[in-house]
N, C-alpha and C positions, 0 to 999 in steps of 0.2 A: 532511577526514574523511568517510568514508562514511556517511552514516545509516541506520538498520537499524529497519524498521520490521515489526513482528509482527503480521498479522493476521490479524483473527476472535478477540479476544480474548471467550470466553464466560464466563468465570468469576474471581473475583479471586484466585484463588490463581495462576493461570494470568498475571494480568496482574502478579502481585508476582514469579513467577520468570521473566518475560521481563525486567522491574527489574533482578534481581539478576545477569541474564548479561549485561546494558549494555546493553539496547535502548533506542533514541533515541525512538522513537514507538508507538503501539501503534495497532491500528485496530478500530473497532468497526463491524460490519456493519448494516447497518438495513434490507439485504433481505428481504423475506419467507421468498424460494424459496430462499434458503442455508441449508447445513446449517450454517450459525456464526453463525446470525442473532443476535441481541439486542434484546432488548426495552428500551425507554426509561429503564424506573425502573431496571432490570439494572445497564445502563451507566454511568446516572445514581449510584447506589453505587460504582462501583471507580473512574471517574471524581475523585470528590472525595477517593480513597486512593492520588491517583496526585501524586507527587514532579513540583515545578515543571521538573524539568530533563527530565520526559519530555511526549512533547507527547501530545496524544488527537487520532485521527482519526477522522472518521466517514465510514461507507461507503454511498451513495445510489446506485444504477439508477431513472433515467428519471425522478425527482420530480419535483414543480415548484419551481421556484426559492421558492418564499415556506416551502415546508413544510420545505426543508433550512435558511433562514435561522433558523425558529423551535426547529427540533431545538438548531441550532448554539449560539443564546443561551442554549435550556432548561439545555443540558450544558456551556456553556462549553467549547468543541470548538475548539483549536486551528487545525486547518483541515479542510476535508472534499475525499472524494472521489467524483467523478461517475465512476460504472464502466459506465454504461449505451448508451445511443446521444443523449446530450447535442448537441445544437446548440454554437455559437460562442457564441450571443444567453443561453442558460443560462448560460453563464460569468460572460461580462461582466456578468449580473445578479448574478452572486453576489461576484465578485471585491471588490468595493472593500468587502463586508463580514468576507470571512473569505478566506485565502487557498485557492485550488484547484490541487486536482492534479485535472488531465484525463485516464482509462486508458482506452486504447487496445488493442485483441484483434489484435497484429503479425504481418505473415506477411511472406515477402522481397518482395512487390509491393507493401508497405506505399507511399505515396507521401510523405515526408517535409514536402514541400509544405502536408499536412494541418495538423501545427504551427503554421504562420505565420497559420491561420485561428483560433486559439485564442490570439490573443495575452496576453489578459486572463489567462490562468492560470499559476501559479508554477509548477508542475513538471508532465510528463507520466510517468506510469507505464504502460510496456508488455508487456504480458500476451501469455498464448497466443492463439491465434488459433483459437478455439473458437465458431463462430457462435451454439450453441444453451446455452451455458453464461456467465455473467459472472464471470469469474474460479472461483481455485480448483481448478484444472483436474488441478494435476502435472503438465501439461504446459508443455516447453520454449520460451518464447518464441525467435524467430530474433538471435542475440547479436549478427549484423554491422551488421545495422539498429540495432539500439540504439548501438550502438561508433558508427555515424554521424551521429549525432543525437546524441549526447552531446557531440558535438564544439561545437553551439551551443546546446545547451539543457539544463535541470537534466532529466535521464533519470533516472526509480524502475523498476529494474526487477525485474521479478516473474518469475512462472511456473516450475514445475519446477525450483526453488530447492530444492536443501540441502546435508547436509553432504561431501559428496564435490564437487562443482560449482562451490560459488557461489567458492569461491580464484579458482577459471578464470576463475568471470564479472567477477570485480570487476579481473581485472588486462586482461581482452582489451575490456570493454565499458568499463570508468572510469567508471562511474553516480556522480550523485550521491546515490542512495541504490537500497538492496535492501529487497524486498519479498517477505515469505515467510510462507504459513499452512500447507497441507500436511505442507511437509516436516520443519516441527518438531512434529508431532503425533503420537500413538498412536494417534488416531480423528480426526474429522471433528468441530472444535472442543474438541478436549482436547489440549492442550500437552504436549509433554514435555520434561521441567528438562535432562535430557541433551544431550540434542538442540539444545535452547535453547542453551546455554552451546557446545555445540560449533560451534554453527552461525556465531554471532558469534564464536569464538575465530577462525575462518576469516577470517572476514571480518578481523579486525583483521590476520593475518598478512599475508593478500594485501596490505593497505597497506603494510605493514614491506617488502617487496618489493619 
């Protein structure tokens, strides 16, 4: 199964109808400079209204490994992710406490090689390749790079995800999960139920295929 992870969840109404359209994970941002950011106590709330069969991720740029270990415990966070310019050595500090996804800003000169330096981390999630932005973008990650990297590693891939697209991406790229905030939205961290539901309808079909 694909995992479909929502993120930038700012609000709990917004993390109960990504619930009710099937979403596997939801993500909470902890950057400052993001328009979807969330505050601690924020999350901390929809967090403990969140069904054990959906997991909570939290979103980190550039922390220090001790300040995501303590967010992780405060909230009971699933696993987190490092969206910033992380080292190898942040990983492996964090791994044996909470599982990581590693994201990566992909473009087709990506060097695949870069993965095997991050071995300590459970999934890699690859985004646009936007140097001045960390995610979020609406823009398209490059899908052939993903497609080959997904051949040996758990691939989340993101960017310029929605509902016309992601069919295409989940049958050409085979991720082990999709990662999408933009394009189910009406604004910049305000969800929309439509969209939601349609978005993952997609997604489910592309596996029936």
């Amino acid at each position: 199964m694909v995992r479909v992870k929502i993120c930038g969840i700012t609000r709990a109404a917004d993390a109960q109808a990504a619930i009710e359209a099937g979403a596997n994970l939801l993500g909470f941002n902890f950057y400052a400079k993001s328009p979807r950011h969330i505050e601690e106590n924020k999350a901390a709330e929809i967090r403990g209204k969140l069904p054990r069969r959906v997991k909570a991720v939290g979103i980190f740029v550039n922390r220090r490994p001790a300040e995501v270990i303590a967010i992780r415990s405060s909230l009971g966070l699933d696993a987190v992710q490092l969206h910033g310019d992380e080292p190898p050595e942040t990983v492996a500090e964090i791994a044996p406490v909470v599982p990581v996804i590693k994201a990566f800003r992909v473009e087709a000169e990506f060097p695949l090689t870069t993965l095997d330096e991050y071995s300590e981390a459970f999934a890699f999630l690859f985004d646009a390749a936007h140097t001045d932005q960390y995610g979020g973008t609406g823009c398209t990650t490059d899908w052939d790079v993903a497609r080959r990297a997904s051949a040996k590693h758990r691939i989340i891939l993101a960017g310029g995800l929605k509902v016309e697209n992601v069919a295409a991406a989940v049958r050409i790229v085979r991720p082990y999960g999709i990662d999408v905030a933009s394009g189910v939205e009406s604004s910049p961290g305000k969800k929309d139920r439509g969209l939601l539901r349609e978005f993952i309808q997609e997604v489910r079909r592309a596996e029936r295929k």
